[in-house]
N, C-alpha and C positions, 0 to 999 in steps of 0.2 A: 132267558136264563133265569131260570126257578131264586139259584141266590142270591142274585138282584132285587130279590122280592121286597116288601114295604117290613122291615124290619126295626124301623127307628129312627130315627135321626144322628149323624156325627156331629159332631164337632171340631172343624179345622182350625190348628194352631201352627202358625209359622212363625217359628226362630231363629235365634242365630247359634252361634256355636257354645257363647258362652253361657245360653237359658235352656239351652236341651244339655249338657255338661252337666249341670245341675239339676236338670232333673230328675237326670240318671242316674248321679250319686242319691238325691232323695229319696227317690221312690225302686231303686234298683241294687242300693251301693254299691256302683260301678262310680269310681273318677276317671271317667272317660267322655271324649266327641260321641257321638253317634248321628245314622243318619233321620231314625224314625223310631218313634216310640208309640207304644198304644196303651190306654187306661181305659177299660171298662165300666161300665156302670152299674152296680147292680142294686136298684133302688126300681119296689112294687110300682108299676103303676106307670111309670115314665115311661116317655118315648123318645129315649135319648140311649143310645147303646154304648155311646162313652165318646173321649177324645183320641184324635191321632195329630201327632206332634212331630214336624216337620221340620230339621236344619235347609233352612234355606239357605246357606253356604253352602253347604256341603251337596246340597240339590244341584244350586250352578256351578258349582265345578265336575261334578260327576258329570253334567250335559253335558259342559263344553268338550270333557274329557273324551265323550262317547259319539259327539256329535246329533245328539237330538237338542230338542225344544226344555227350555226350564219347565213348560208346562208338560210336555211326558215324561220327564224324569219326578216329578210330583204329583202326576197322577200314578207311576210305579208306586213309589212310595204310601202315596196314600191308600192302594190296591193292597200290599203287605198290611198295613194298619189296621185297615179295616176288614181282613180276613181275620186277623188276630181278635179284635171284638167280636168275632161271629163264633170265638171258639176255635179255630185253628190254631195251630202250634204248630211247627215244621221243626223245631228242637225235640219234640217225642211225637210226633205221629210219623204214620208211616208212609209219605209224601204227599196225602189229601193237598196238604194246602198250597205244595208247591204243585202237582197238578190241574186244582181248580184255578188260581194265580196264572197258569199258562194259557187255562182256558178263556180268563177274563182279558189278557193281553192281547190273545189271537183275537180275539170277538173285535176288539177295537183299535187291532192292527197296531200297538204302543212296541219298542223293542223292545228287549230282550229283559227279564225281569230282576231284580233283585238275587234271589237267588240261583239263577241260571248263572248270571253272569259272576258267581261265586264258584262255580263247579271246572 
């Protein structure tokens, strides 16, 4: 899978409700929960393509809700994240990111994605 390729490095951050709250108002101003946030890098030279910010409450209750593992409800999550650092947007494109997003779930057999299970 070509977009799997060596592109950088992330940075995972897991929180709770009331550090991703904040920093959606900060960096977003939204005062709201959320369940995943992504920041970009864009500094010459680095091999860091930014962070993806993770409610880990909100991770295990979506599991439990859905019946999988806290660790694939967090690798979804982190999969949205980190297509959003690649340049994706599913809010104005014209469903790239949610078709590549399905393609990277199927490859690793995870269910059913973020935004599928929106639709």
């Amino acid at each position: 899978m070509e977009y799997l390729g060596s592109k950088g490095f992330v940075e995972l951050v897991l929180v709770d409700e009331s550090q991703i709250t904040q920093l959606n108002l900060e960096f977003r101003n939204l005062n709201k929960n959320t369940d995943v946030l992504s920041f970009p890098l864009a500094i010459p030279a680095q091999n860091l393509l930014g962070s993806v910010v993770i409610n880990v409450v909100l991770a295990l209750q979506e599991a439990r809700a859905r019946g999988h593992s806290l660790l694939d409800e967090i690798t979804l999550l982190f999969i949205h994240g980190y297509l959003h650092l690649l340049g994706y947007d599913h809010e104005c494109d014209q469903g790239e990111q949610r078709a590549l997003e399905q393609e990277i779930i199927t490859h690793f057999n995870l269910p059913a994605s973020l935004m599928m299970r929106s639709e």
